[in-house]
C-alpha positions in Angstrom: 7.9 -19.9 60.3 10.6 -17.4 62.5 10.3 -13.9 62.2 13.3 -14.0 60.0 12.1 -16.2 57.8 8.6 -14.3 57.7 10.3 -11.4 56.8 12.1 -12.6 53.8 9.3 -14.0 52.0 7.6 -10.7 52.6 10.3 -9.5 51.7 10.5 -11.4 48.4 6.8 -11.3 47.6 7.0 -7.1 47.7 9.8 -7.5 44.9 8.3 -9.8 43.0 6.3 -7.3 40.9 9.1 -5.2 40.3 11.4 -8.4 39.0 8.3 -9.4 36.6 7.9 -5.6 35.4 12.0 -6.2 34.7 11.7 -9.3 32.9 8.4 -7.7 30.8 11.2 -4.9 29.8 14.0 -6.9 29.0 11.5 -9.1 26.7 10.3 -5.9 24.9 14.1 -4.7 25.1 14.9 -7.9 23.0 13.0 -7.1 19.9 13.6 -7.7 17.3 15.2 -11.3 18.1 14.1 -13.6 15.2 12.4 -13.6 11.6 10.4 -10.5 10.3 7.2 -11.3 7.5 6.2 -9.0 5.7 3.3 -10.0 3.6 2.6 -8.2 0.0 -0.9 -8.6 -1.2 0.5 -7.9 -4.8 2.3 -10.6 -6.8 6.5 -10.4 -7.5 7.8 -7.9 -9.9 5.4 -5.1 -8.7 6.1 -1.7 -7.0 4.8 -2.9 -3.4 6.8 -6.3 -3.8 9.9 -4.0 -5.1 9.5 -1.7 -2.0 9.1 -4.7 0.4 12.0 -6.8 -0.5 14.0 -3.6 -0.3 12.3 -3.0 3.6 13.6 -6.4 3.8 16.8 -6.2 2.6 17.5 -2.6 5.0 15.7 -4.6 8.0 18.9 -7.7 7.6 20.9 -4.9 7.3 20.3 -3.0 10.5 18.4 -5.4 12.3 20.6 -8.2 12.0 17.3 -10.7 11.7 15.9 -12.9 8.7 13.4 -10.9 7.0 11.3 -12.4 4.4 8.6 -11.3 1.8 5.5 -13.0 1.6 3.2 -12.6 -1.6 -0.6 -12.9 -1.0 -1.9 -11.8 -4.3 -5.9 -11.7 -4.9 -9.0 -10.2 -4.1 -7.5 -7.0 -3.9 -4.9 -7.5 -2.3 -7.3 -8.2 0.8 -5.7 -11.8 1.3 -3.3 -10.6 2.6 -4.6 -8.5 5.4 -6.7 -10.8 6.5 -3.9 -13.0 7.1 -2.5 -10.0 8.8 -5.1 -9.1 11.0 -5.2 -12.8 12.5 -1.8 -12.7 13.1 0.6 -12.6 16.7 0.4 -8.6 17.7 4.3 -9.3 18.7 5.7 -7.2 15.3 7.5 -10.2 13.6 4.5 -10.5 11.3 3.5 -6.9 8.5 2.4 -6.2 6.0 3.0 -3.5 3.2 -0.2 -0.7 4.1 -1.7 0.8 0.4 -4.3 3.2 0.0 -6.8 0.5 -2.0 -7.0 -2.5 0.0 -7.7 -0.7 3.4 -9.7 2.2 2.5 -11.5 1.3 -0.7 -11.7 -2.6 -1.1 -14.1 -2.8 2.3 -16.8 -0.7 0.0 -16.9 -3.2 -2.8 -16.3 -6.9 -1.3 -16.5 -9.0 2.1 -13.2 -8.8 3.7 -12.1 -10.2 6.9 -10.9 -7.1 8.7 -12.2 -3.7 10.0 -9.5 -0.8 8.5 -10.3 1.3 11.6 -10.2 -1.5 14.1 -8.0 -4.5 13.3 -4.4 -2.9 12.7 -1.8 -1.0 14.0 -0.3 1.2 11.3 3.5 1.7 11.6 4.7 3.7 9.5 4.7 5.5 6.1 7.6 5.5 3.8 6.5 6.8 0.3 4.1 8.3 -2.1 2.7 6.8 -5.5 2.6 7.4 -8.2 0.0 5.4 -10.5 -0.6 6.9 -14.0 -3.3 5.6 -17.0 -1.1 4.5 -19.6 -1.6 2.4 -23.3 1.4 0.9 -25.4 3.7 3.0 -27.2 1.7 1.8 -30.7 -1.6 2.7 -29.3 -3.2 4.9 -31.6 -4.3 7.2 -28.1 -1.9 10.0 -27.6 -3.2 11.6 -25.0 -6.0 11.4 -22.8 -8.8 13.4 -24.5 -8.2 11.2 -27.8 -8.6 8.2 -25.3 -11.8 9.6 -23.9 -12.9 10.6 -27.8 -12.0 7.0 -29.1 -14.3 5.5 -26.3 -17.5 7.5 -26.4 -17.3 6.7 -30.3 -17.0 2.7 -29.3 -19.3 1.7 -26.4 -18.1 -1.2 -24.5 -14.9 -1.7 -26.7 -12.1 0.0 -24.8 -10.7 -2.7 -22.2 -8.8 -1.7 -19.2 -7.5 -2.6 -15.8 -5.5 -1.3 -12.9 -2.8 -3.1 -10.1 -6.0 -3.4 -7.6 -9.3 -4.0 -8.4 -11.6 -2.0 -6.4 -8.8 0.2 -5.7 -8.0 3.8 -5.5 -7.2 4.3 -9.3 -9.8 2.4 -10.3 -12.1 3.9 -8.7 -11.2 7.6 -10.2 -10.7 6.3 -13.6 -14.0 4.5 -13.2 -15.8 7.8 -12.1 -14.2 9.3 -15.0 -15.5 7.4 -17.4 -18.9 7.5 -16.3 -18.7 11.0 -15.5 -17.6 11.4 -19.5 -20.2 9.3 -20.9 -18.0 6.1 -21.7 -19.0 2.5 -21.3 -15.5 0.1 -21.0 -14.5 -3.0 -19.9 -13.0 -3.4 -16.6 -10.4 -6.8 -16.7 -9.3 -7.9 -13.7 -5.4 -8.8 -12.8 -4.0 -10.2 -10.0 -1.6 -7.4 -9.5 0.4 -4.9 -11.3 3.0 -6.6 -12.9 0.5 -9.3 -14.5 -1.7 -6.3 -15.7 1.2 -5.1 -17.6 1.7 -8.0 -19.6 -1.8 -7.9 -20.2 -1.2 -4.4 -21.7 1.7 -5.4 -23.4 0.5 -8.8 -25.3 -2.5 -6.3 -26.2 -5.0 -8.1 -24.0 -5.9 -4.6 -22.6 -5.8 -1.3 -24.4 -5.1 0.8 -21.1 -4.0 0.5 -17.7 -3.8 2.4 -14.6 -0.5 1.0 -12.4 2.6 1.8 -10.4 4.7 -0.5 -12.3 5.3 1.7 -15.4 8.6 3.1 -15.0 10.8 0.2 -16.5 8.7 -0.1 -19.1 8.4 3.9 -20.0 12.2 4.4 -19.6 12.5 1.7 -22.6 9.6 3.1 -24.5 7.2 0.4 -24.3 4.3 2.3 -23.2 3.0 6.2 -23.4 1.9 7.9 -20.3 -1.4 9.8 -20.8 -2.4 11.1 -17.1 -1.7 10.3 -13.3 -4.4 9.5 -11.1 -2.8 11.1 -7.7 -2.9 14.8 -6.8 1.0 16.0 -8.2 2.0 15.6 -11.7 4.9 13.1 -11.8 8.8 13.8 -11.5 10.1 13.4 -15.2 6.9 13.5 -16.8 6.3 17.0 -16.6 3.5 17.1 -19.7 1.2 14.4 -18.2 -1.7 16.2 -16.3 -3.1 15.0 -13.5 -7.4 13.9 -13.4 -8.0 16.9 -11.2 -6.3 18.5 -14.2 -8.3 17.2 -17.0 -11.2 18.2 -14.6 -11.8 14.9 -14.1 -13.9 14.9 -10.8 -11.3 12.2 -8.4 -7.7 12.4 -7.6 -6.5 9.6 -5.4 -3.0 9.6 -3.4 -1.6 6.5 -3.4 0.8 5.8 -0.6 3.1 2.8 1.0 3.8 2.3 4.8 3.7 -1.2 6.9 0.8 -2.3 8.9 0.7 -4.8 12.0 -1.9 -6.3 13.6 -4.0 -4.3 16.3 -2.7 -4.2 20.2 1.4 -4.4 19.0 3.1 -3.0 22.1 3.8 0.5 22.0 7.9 0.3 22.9 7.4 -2.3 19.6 5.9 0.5 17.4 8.4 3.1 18.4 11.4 0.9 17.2 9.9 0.3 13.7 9.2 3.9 13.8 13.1 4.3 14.1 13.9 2.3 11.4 11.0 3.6 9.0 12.5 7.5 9.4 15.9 6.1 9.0 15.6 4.1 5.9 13.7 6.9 4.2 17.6 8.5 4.6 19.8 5.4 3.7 21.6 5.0 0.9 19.9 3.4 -1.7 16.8 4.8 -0.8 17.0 7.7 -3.3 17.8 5.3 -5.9 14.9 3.2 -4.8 12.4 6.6 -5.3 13.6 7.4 -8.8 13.1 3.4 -9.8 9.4 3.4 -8.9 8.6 7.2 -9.6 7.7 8.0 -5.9 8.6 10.2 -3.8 9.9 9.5 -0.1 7.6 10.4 2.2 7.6 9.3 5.9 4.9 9.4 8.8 5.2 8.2 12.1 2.6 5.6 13.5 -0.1 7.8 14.2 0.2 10.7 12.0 -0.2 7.2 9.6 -2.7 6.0 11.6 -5.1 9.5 10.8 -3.8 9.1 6.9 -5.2 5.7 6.6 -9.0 5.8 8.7 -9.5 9.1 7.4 -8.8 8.1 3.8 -11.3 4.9 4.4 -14.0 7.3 6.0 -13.7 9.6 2.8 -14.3 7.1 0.4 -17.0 5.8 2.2 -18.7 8.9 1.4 -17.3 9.5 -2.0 -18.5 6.3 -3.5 -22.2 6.5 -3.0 -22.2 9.9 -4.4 -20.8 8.3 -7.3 -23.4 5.8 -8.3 -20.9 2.9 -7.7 -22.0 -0.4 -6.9 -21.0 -1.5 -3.4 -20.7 -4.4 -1.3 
């Protein structure tokens, strides 16, 4: 080999870290380039799969990509995440991040995923709310007439919630048994299933996000909210905390990926989760599920979600509930 021709494959070989570093940023540059999943571990017709079809709808929108929703319904809503967690870490495959399946559902059944270890939370777009409410015929008016009825009828007041083993369940669980009643928990596959169950009278009570449609038309009575804030609109429903009921849960919505997505990946769904919370549409989006926007960036999320897990891994043995 010449001199000259030594030195240009030197030459060559010096640059050839800087042209792969190039091509790594160009790769990243190109994201979003083809479909986006996002998988709901709720069935159709619920608040979550509402939310996420709208996500879905903004991401065609601004993205310019296919965007579809996924629903995983079951086990509360753990499918889902599991399916998550064993996905690509590239950011084409979410899903929508709840307060029950990450940081109470661990407690109370196996589950394929570590909250703290096997996700990268994204971003956090809205606050729930998720009220106990019976149908507009009940005979309970409000909550303490509820709570009366029950103690007087061991065992005969059935109820359910959107997510079993979830965050509202497990408040309205610890106040029953902190008031003395005895009920019967029936499980649903996800919120808008458990309404019908209220509805055809399968259930006397529920505890759900999917209520607005159904209280705007009169079909059901709203009787308290399980979350810290009394609700916009429904200004004489008290809160648990309220009722001195001893466990307020928030309930909030944000999008999850698997653990190890690329940082300059994270940052650009960042973007879009603080834009969207801005768009138009988005307000009317709000007022249809009775939430409230609410956005966090990936790690302020992040701290929301472990932190809420860690709590309620202390909470629930100091309530006497039966764990995994």
């Amino acid at each position: 080999m010449t001199r000259i021709t030594r030195r240009v494959a030197l030459c060559g070989m010096a640059a050839l870290p800087t042209a792969l570093a190039a091509g790594e940023a160009v790769a990243q540059e190109e994201f979003p380039s083809k479909q986006i999943t996002i998988l709901v571990g709720f069935a159709a017709g619920g608040g979550g799969d509402i939310s996420a079809r709208w996500i879905a709808d903004y991401i065609r929108e601004k993205w310019k990509v296919t965007a579809v929703v996924e629903n995983k319904p079951g086990a509360g809503a753990t499918i889902a995440l599991a399916q998550l967690a064993r996905s690509k870490p590239d950011g084409y495959t979410v899903a929508l991040a709840t307060t029950s399946p990450f940081a109470v559902a661990p407690y109370f059944q196996p589950v394929q995923y570590q909250t703290d270890k096997d996700f990268t939370f994204l971003f956090q777009y809205l606050v729930s709310a998720q009220p106990l409410f019976v149908r507009s015929e009940s005979q309970f008016k409000t909550a303490q007439e509820l709570v009366d009825w029950a103690k007087a009828n061991p065992g005969k007041l059935n109820w359910s919630t959107a997510s079993t083993n979830g965050g509202p369940h497990i408040a309205t669980e610890a106040a029953f048994r902190s008031l003395g009643i005895t009920a019967q928990y029936i499980p649903y596959k996800g919120g808008a299933d458990a309404i019908m169950g209220l509805l055809s009278g399968h259930i006397d009570a529920l505890v759900a996000a999917e209520f607005p449609p159904y209280a705007s038309s009169g079909k059901i009575r709203l009787l308290a909210e399980s979350g810290m804030e009394r609700i916009a609109g429904f200004p004489d429903v008290p809160t648990y905390k309220q009722l001195g009921w001893p466990v307020g849960v928030p309930i909030f919505y944000g999008l999850a990926a698997p653990a190890g997505v690329p940082a300059p990946v994270v940052a650009k769904w960042e973007v879009l989760g603080k834009e969207m919370i801005s768009a138009p549409g988005y307000a009317d989006l709000m007022s249809k599920l009775v939430s409230s926007a609410s956005y966090q960036d990936s790690k302020t999320f992040t701290a929301t979600v472990v932190n809420s897990y860690r709590e309620m891994g202390e909470l629930i043995p100091k309530l006497g509930l039966k764990q995994n």
